[in-house]
C-alpha positions in Angstrom: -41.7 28.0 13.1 -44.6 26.7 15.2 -45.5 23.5 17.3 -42.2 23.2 18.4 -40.6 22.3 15.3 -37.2 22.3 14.8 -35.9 23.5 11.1 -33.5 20.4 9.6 -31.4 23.3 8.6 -30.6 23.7 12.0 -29.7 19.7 12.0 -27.4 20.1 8.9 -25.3 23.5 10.5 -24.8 21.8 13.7 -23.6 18.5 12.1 -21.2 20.2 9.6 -19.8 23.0 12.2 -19.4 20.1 14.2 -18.1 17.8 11.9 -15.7 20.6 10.6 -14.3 21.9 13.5 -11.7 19.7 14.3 -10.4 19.8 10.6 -10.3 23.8 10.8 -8.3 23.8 14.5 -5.9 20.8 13.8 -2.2 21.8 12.9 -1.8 21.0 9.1 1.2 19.2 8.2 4.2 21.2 8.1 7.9 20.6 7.0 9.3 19.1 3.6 7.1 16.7 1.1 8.5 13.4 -0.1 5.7 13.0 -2.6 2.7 15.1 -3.5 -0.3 14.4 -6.0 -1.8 17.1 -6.5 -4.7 15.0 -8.9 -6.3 13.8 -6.1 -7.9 17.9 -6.2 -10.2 16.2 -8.9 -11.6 13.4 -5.9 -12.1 16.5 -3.6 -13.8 18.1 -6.3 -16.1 15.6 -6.5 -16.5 15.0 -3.0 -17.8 18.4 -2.5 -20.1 17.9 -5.6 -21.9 15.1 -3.8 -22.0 16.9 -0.4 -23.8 19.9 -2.5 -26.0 17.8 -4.7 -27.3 16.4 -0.9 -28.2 19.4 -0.6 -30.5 20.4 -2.9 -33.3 18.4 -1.4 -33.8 21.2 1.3 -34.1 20.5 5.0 -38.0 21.6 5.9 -39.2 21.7 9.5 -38.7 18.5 11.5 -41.8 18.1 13.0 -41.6 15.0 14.6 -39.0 12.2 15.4 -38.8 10.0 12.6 -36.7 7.2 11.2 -35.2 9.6 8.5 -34.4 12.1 11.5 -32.8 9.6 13.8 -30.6 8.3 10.9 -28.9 11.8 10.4 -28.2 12.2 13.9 -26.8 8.8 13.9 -24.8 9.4 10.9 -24.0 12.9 12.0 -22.7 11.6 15.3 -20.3 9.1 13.9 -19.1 11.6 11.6 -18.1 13.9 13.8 -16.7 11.0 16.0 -14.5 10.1 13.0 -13.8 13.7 12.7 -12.3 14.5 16.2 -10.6 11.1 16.7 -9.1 10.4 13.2 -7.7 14.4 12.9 -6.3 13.6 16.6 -4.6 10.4 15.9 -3.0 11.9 12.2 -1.8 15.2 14.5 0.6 17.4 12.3 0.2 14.6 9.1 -3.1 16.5 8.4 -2.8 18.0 4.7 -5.6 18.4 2.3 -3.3 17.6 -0.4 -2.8 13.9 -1.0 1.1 14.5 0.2 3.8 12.1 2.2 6.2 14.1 4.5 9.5 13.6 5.8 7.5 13.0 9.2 5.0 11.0 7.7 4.6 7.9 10.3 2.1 5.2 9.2 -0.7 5.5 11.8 -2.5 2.6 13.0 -4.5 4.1 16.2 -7.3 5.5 16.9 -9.8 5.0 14.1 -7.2 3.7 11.8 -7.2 0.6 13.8 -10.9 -0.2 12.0 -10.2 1.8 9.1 -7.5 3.2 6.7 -9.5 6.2 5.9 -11.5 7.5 8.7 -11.6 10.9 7.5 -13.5 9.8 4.5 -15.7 7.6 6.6 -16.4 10.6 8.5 -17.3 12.6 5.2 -19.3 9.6 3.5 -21.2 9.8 6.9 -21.4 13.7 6.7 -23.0 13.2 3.4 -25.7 10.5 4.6 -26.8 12.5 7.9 -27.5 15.5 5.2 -29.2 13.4 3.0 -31.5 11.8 5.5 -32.7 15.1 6.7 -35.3 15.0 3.8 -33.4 14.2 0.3 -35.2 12.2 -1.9 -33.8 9.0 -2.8 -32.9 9.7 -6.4 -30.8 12.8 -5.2 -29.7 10.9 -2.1 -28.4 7.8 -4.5 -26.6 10.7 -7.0 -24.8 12.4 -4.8 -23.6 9.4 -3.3 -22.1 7.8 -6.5 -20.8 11.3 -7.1 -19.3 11.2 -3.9 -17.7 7.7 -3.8 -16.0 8.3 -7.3 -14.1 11.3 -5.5 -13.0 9.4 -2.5 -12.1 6.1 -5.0 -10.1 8.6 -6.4 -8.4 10.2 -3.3 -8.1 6.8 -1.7 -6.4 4.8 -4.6 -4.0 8.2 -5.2 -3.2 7.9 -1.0 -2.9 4.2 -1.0 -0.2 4.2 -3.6 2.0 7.2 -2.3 1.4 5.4 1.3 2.9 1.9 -0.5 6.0 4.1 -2.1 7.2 5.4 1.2 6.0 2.0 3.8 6.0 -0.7 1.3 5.3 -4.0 2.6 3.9 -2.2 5.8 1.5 -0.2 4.2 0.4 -3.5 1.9 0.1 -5.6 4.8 -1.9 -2.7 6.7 -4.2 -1.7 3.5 -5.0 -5.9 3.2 -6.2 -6.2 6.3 -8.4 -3.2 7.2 -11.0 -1.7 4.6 -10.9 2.0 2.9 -13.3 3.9 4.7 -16.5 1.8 5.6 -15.8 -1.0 8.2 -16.2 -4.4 6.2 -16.3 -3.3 3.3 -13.0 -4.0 1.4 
């Protein structure tokens, strides 16, 4: 590494670790399950698959600030913002199984005041800062299809176990605030 540059690798590891942090320190949902759905492993799957496929554009050396640099910080940023403040305002609900607890509360603070799924903004958002490091666009537009099919996936499976145990709550919730990219419904 010469002239000062700064490997997008670096970028990317910062981003994820902390992105990821909060989601490895947070106190996973404990107690007994209502309802589980364990197909929802198939969105996850695929969620991952997109976040790879991102990655096989390789990072380079950032040699310079450019509009492709300060979008991954941007979308880094608000991922790890979604990170912190959605795992936060969920607290012990956390599972990575699509699961309902006894405890399960409907939460409407935080980030789920904009959003019902901030955890999947913040991953959709994950995905974009990587990809703006230096994917090219063809890779960059793949992995994100692959990506949004896993979280339609995880979302719709949520959504409905969410409507089983609220009901009308949940309905009138999900109608008026968007999945997981504000104004988009």
């Amino acid at each position: 590494m010469h002239n000062g540059a700064v490997p997008g690798s670096v970028l990317v590891f910062v981003g994820v670790a902390v992105w990821l942090a909060p989601l490895l320190i947070a106190k996973h949902g404990a107690g007994s399950l209502v309802a589980v759905d364990r197909r929802a492993r198939w969105g996850l799957l695929l969620q991952v698959a997109g976040l790879g496929m991102m990655s096989l554009g390789g990072f380079g050396a950032v040699t310079k600030i450019s509009w492709r640099i300060l979008a991954a910080v941007i979308f880094l940023g608000l991922a790890a913002l979604l990170s912190w403040t959605a795992t936060r305002a969920l607290g012990r609900q956390l599972r990575i199984d699509a699961a309902i607890g006894e405890e399960h509360e409907l939460v409407h603070h935080g980030p789920y005041r904009v959003i019902r799924h901030p955890i999947y903004g913040s991953m959709l958002c994950l995905l974009w800062g990587i990809g703006f490091i230096g994917t090219p666009l063809w890779i960059f537009l793949a992995a994100t299809a692959v990506f949004v099919a896993g979280t339609e996936i995880r979302v719709r499976i949520e959504d409905r176990l969410l409507a089983d145990r609220f009901g009308e709550d949940f309905r009138q919730y999900q109608r008026s605030k968007p999945a997981y990219v504000p104004l988009i419904r």
